[in-house]
N, C-alpha and C positions, 0 to 999 in steps of 0.2 A: 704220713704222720700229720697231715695238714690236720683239719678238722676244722671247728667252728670259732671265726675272729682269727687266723693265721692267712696271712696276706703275702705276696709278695714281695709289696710293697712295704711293709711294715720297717723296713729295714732303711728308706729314703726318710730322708729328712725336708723342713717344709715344709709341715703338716698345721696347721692353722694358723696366719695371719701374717705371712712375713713381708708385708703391707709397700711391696714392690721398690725397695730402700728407698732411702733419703736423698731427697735432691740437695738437697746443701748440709753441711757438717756443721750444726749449731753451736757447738763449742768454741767456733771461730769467732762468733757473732758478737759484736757488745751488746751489750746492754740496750740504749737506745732504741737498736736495729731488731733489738728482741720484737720489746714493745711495740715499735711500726709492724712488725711481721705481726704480731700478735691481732692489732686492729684491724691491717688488711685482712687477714683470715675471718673475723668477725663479722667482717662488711662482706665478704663474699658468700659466710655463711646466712647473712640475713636475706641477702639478695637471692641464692637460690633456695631459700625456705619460701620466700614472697612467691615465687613462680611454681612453688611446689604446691601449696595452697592453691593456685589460682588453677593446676593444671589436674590435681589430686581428682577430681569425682569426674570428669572427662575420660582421662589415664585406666581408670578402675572400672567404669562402665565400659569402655575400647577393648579393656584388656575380658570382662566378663562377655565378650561376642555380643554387647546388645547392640542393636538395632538404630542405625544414626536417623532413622526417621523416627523415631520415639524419645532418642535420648540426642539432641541436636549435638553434646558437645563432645560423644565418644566420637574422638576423631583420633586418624592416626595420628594427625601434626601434637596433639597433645599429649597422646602417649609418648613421643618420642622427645616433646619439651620435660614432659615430667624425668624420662628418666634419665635426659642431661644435668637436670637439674639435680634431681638425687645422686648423681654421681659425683658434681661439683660439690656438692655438698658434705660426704664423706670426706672428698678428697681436704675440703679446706677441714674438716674439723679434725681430722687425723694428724694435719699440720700443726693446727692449734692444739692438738694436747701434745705432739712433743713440743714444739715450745714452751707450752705451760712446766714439760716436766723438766724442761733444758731449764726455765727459772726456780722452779725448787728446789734443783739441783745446786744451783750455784749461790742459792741463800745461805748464809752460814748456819752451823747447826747449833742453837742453842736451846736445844733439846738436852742435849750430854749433862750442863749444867745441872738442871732438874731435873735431871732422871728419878723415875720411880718403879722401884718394884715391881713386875707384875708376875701374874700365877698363871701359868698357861693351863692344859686340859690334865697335862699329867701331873701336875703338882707340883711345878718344879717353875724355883722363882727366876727370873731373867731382867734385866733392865730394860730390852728390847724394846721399843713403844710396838702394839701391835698395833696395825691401823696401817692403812692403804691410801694411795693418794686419791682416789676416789671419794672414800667417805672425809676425806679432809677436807675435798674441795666441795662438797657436800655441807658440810659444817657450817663452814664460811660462808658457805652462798645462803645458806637460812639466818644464819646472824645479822647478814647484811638486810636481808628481805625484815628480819624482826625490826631495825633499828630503822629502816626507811618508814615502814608502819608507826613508829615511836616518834618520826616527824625530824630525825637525824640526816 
């Protein structure tokens, strides 16, 4: 009865991204210690972006089989900088957005107050804000970029 897309496996759980848990239980965290966690993560995301950059067209030529007598910098030591690096680099940014979502979280909601209305696809109204933390963190970060440009 099997046929096409019936798996075995269908029935395991763990199927995209259960991002190897949490080393620490953020909930326990104040505040403060948020924000220190929060820079650290930022500083180790810039540091291996720095070394990603610098290791990027080395890495990619390495990994395309070219020729290190044509391309001096496809080296293995670079491919395997770069993908330290790119790993350090998920690994800190994955940090920082639960933190970021551990501090949304713990912001009070005053949203409730002004709720408004909305109309979803079926026609039917809800309070609900739709919107996702992405596009919110999204928002903000172009408000800020408009109002730096504004000389703010």
């Amino acid at each position: 009865m099997g046929g096409r897309g019936s798996s075995s496996s269908a029935g395991r759980g763990g199927h995209g991204g259960g991002g190897g848990g949490s080393a620490t239980d953020l909930s326990s965290v104040s505040d403060s210690d948020l924000t220190k966690m929060m820079r650290d993560a930022g500083s180790r995301m810039d540091a291996a972006s720095e070394i990603m950059q610098r290791t990027a067209h080395g890495a990619t030529q390495y990994n395309q089989r070219m020729p290190e007598s044509v391309f001096p910098e496809a080296t293995k030591a670079n491919y395997d900088k770069y993908q330290a690096a790119s790993k350090a680099f998920h690994t800190a940014r994955a940090q920082r957005d639960r933190i970021s979502d551990e501090q949304i979280r713990r912001q009070p909601t005053q949203q409730t107050e002004r709720s408004k209305t909305f109309v979803n696809s079926f026609g039917e109204a809800t309070k609900r804000e739709i919107t996702n933390q992405t596009y919110t963190r999204a928002q903000k970060r172009i408000s800020r970029a408009v109002l730096r440009n504004m000389g703010h």
